[in-house]
N, C-alpha and C positions, 0 to 999 in steps of 0.2 A: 443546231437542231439535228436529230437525230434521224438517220434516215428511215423512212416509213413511218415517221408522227405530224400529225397534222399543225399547221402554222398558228402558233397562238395570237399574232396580231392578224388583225383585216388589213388587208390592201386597200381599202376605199370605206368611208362610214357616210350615214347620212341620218342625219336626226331628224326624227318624222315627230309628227305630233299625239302620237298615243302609241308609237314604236320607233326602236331606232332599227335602224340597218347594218348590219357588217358586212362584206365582202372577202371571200379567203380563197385564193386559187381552186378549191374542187366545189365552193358551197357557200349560203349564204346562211346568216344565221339572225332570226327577225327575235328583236331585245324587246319584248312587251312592258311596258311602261304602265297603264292600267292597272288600279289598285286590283280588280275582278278578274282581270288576265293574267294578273303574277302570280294569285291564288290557285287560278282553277285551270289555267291553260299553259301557263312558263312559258319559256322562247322556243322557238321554232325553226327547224335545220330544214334548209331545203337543199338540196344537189343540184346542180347545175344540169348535169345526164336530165332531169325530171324536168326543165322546164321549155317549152315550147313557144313560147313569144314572151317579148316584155315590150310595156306601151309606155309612154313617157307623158303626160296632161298637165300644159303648163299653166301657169298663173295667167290668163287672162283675163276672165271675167269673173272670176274666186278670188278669194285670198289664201286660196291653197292651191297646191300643186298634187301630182298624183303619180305614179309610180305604182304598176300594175302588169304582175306575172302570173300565165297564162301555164297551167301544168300541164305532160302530157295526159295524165290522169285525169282525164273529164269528172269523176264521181267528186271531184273539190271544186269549190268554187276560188277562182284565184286571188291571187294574195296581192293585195293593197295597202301600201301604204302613203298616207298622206304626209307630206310639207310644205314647211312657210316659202313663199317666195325667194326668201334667200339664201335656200338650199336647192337651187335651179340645181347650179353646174354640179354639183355632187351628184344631183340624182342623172343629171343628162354624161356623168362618167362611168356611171354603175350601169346605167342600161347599157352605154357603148361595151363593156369592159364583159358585161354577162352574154352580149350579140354575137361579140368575138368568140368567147369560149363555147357557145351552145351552137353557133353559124361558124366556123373556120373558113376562112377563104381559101 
């Protein structure tokens, strides 16, 4: 890899149910799966700098789980994405792995 280009694989995926997930050292990149979302909205880049919480809503009483970031830009509503139960620990890597880069100890 060439210094100063961004890393073409994800360090973490998680396959959501109407989007998938990627994780890449500076950003996240949400993969729209939706026949109406690939048309009219494509994937979506968000920066790590931009987000301000991520909430983890596990499969308890659903049969989905939840996966939900909070930007620092209030004028968005935050970005949610849903999965099956057995994409827990995927999603509960990706929140620890975005806490660490957006919260440093």
């Amino acid at each position: 890899m060439a210094t100063g280009t961004a890393p073409t694989q994800p360090t973490r995926t998680l396959t959501g149910i109407h989007n998938d997930l990627e994780l890449y050292p500076d950003r996240l990149v949400l993969r729209r799966k939706d026949v109406f979302s690939t048309l009219f909205r494509g994937d979506r880049t968000i920066y790590l700098h931009e987000i301000a919480a991520v909430h983890l809503y596990e499969c308890r009483f659903e049969s989905l789980g939840k996966l939900r970031f909070d930007l620092h830009d209030r004028t968005h509503d935050p970005i949610v994405v849903e999965f099956r139960c057995g994409q827990h620990i995927a999603a509960a890597d990706i929140k620890a792995a975005v806490e660490a880069a957006v919260h440093p100890a």
